[in-house]
C-alpha positions in Angstrom: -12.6 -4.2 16.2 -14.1 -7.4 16.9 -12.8 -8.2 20.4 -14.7 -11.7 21.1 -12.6 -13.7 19.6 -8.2 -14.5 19.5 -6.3 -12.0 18.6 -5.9 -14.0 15.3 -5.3 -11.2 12.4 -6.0 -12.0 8.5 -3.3 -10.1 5.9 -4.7 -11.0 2.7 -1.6 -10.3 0.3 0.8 -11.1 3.4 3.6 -12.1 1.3 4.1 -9.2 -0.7 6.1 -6.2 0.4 3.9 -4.2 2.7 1.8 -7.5 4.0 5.3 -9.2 4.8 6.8 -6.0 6.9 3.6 -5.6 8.7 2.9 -9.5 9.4 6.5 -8.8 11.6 5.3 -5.7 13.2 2.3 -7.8 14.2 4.4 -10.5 15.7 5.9 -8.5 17.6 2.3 -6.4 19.3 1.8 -9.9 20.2 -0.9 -10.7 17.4 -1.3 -14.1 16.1 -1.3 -12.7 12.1 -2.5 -15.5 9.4 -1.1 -14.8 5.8 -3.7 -15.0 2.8 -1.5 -15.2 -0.3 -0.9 -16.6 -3.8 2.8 -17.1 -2.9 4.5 -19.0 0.0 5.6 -16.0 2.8 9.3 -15.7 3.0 8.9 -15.8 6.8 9.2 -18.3 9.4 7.0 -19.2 11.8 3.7 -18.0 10.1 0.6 -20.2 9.5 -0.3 -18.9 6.0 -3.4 -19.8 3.4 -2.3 -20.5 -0.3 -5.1 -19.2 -2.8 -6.4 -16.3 -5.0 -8.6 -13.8 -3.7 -11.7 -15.9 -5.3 -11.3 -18.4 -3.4 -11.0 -16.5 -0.2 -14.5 -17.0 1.4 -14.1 -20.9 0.8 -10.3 -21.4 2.1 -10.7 -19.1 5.3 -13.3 -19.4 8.2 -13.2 -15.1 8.3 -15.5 -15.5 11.8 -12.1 -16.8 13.5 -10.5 -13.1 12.9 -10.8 -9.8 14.8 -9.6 -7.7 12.3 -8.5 -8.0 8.9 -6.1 -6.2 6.4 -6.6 -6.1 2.9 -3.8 -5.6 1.2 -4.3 -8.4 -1.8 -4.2 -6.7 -5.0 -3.6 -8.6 -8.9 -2.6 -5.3 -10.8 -0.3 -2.5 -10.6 -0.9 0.7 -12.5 0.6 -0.6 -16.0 -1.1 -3.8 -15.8 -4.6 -3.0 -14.9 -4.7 -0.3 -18.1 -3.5 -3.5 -20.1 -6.5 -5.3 -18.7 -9.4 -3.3 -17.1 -11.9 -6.4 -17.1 -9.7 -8.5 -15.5 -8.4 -6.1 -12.8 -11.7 -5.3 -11.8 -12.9 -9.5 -11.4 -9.6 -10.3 -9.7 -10.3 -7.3 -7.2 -13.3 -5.5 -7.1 -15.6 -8.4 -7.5 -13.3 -10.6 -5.7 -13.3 -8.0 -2.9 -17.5 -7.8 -2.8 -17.3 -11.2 -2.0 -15.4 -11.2 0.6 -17.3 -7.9 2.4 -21.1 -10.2 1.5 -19.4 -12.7 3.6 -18.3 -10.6 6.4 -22.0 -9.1 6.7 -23.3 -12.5 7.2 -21.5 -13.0 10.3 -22.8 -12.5 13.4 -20.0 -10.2 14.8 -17.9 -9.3 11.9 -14.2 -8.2 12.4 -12.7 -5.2 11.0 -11.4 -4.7 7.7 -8.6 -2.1 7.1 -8.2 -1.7 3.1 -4.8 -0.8 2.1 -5.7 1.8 -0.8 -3.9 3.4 -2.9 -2.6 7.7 -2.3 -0.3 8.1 -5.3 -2.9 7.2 -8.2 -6.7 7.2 -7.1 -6.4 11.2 -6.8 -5.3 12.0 -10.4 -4.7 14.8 -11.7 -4.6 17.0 -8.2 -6.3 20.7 -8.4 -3.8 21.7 -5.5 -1.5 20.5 -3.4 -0.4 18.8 -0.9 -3.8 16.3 -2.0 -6.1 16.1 1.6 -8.5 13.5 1.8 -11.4 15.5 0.7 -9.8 16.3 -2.7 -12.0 15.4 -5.5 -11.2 11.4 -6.7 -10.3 11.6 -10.5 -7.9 8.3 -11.2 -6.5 9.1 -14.9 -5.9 4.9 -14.9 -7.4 1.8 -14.5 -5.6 0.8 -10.9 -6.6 3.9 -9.5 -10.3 3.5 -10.6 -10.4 -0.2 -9.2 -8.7 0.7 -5.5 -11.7 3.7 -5.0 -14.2 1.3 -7.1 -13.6 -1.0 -3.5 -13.6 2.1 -1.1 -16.9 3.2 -2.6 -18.2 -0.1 -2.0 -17.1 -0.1 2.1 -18.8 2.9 2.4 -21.9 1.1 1.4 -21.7 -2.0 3.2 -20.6 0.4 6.1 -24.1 2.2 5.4 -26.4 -0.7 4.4 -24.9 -3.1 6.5 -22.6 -1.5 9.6 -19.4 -2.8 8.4 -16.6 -1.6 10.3 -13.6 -0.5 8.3 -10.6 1.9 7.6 -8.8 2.7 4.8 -4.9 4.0 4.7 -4.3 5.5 0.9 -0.1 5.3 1.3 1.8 7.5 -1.5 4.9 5.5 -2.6 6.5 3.4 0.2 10.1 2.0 -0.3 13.0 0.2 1.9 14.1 -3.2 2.9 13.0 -6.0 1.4 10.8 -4.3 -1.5 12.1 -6.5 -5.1 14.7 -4.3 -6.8 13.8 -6.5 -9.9 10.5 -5.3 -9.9 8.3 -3.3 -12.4 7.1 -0.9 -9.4 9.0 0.5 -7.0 11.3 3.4 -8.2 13.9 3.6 -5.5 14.0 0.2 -5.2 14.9 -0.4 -9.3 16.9 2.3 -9.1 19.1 1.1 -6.5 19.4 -2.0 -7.9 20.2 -1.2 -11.1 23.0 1.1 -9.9 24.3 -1.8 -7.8 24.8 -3.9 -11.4 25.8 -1.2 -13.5 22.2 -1.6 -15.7 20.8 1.6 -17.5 17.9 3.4 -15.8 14.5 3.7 -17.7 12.5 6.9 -17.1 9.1 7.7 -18.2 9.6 11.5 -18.9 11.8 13.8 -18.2 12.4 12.9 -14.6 10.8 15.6 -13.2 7.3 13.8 -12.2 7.1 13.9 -8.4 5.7 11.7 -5.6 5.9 11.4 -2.2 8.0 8.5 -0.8 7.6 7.1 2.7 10.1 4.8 3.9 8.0 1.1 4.9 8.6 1.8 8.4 6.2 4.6 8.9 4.2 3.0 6.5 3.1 0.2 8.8 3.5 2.1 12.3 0.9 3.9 10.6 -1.3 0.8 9.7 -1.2 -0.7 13.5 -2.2 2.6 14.7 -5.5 2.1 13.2 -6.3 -1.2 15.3 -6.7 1.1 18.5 -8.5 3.7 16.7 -12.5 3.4 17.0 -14.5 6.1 14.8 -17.4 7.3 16.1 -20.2 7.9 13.9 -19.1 10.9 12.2 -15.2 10.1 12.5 -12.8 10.1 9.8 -12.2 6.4 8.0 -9.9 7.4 5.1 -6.3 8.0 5.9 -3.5 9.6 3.7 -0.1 7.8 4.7 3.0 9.9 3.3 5.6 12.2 4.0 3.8 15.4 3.2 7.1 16.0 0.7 7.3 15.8 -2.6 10.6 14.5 -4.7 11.3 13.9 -8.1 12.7 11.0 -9.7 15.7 12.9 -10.4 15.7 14.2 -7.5 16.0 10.7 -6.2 18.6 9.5 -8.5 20.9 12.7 -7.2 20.5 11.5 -3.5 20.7 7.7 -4.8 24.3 8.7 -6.3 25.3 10.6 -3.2 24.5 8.2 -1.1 26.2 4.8 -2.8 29.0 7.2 -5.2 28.0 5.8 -8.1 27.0 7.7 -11.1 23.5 6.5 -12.9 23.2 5.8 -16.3 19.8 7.1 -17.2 17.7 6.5 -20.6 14.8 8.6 -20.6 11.5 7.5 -22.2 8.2 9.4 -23.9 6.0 10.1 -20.9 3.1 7.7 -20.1 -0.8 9.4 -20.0 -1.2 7.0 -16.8 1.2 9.1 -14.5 0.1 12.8 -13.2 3.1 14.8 -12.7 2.7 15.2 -9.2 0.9 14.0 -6.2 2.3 15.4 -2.8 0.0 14.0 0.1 -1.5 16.0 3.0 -1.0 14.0 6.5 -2.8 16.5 8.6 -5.6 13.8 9.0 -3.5 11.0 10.1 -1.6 13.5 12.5 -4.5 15.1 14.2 -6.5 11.6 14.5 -4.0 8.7 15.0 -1.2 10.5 16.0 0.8 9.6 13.8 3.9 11.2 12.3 6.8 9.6 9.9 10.0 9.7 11.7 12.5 8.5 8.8 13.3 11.1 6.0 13.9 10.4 2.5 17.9 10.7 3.1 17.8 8.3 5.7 15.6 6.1 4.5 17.2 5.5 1.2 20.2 5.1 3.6 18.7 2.1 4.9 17.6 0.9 1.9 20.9 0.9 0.2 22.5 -1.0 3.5 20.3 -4.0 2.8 20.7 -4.3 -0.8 24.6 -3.9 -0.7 24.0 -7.4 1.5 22.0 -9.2 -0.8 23.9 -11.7 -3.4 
């Protein structure tokens, strides 16, 4: 980490669920975090940078920062298949331009890339998936997320770009849009508050490993302290090293709030493998980190803040 200048921190998609949960946690280390974001932050207090990631390099002065997180990303899985070319210019060649600027600078801060761990793997060949598992995305959002990890490496190689990347499974918990299209626990909560049918891709039995947004940033901030050697590990699996269906989540999602789902299922979609189950030995062993909330508890929590919302 760059350590010669504030301890100002850049969170490029800072308003969105993970950036906005992890702008708090850096509040409160005593960081000074700057929001990059298309959207005004639904936080107080925070100096934040309207743009797209385009524009990046010409809205921020990146040489002010000590580290950066990268969590700005257009697509989800659905949308990038929709539009391949324009997932990859909204966030692979958006992203190149921001790591050409970083190179430039005399003392360049950090970059930790917020990847993705439930679809850059694909189709796993055992499981729980460890970071040296063989990278086979079976969609177009998988294929952009390790398009830009292949190209850190590089500028890591060419260039001596200092970076880390965190490849979470599927986080969930307070404050993550019950309204939107990703997000399972989330939609289905929320559609179980309003009494709204549940639409399932399959036959509910496609499993993935759900980490409650807690861990998932404890586990981000543990990388600011971490400094790889040469040979050290840079690529992080962030998950709960369990596996859980979607039905399995609408059984503990009717326990928990006692109301009965009604669920529509749908023809399964090519883009989802059936299941991806993350192996956290890496993160353990290195950073020290291990998740603290289960799945019970955590959609526990999640429930409690969405029986408070209007």
């Amino acid at each position: 980490m760059n350590m010669n200048v504030s301890n100002k921190v850049l969170v490029t998609g800072g308003s969105g669920f993970i950036g906005l949960h992890l702008v708090k946690r850096l509040l409160s280390l005593g960081y000074e975090p700057v929001i990059f974001s298309r959207s005004v932050p639904k936080i107080e207090g925070v100096h934040y940078i309207l743009g797209d990631m385009p524009d990046l390099t010409k809205l921020v002065t990146l040489a002010d920062y000590a580290l950066i997180y990268h969590l700005a990303w257009s697509t989800k899985p659905a949308s990038a298949n929709q539009d391949p070319i324009a997932d990859v210019m909204t966030n692979v060649v958006a992203g190149l331009a921001l790591l050409d600027a970083l190179v430039k600078l005399a003392n360049p801060p950090r970059l930790i890339f917020v990847s993705t761990g439930g679809a850059l793997y694909g189709v796993p060949n055992q499981l729980p998936i460890a970071e040296t598992h063989s990278a086979n995305p079976i969609n177009a959002y998988g294929v952009s997320k390790l398009s830009f990890e292949h190209y850190l490496h590089v500028y890591h190689h060419v260039h001596g770009l200092d970076y880390l990347i965190f490849r979470p499974g599927n986080p969930y918990g307070e404050g993550q849009d019950p309204s939107a299209a990703q997000g399972a626990i989330a939609v289905f909560l929320g559609k179980m508050r309003h009494n709204q049918p549940i639409e399932i891709w399959g036959d509910g039995t496609v499993t993935r490993d759900y980490l409650y947004i807690d861990d998932v940033i404890s586990a981000l901030v543990a990388g600011i302290n971490y400094f790889p050697g040469q040979e050290a590990y840079r690529v992080f699996n962030v998950g709960s090293g369990h596996g859980a269906s979607l039905n399995h989540i609408l059984y503990l999602a009717s326990e928990i709030t006692g109301i009965a789902p009604d669920v529509r299922y749908l023809p399964a979609r090519k883009i989802d493998a059936q299941t991806i189950v993350l192996d956290i030995a890496q993160i353990q062993r290195q950073l020290k980190w291990v998740p603290q909330v289960s799945l019970d508890a955590g959609l526990r929590k999640t429930w409690e803040w969405m029986e408070h919302l209007l």
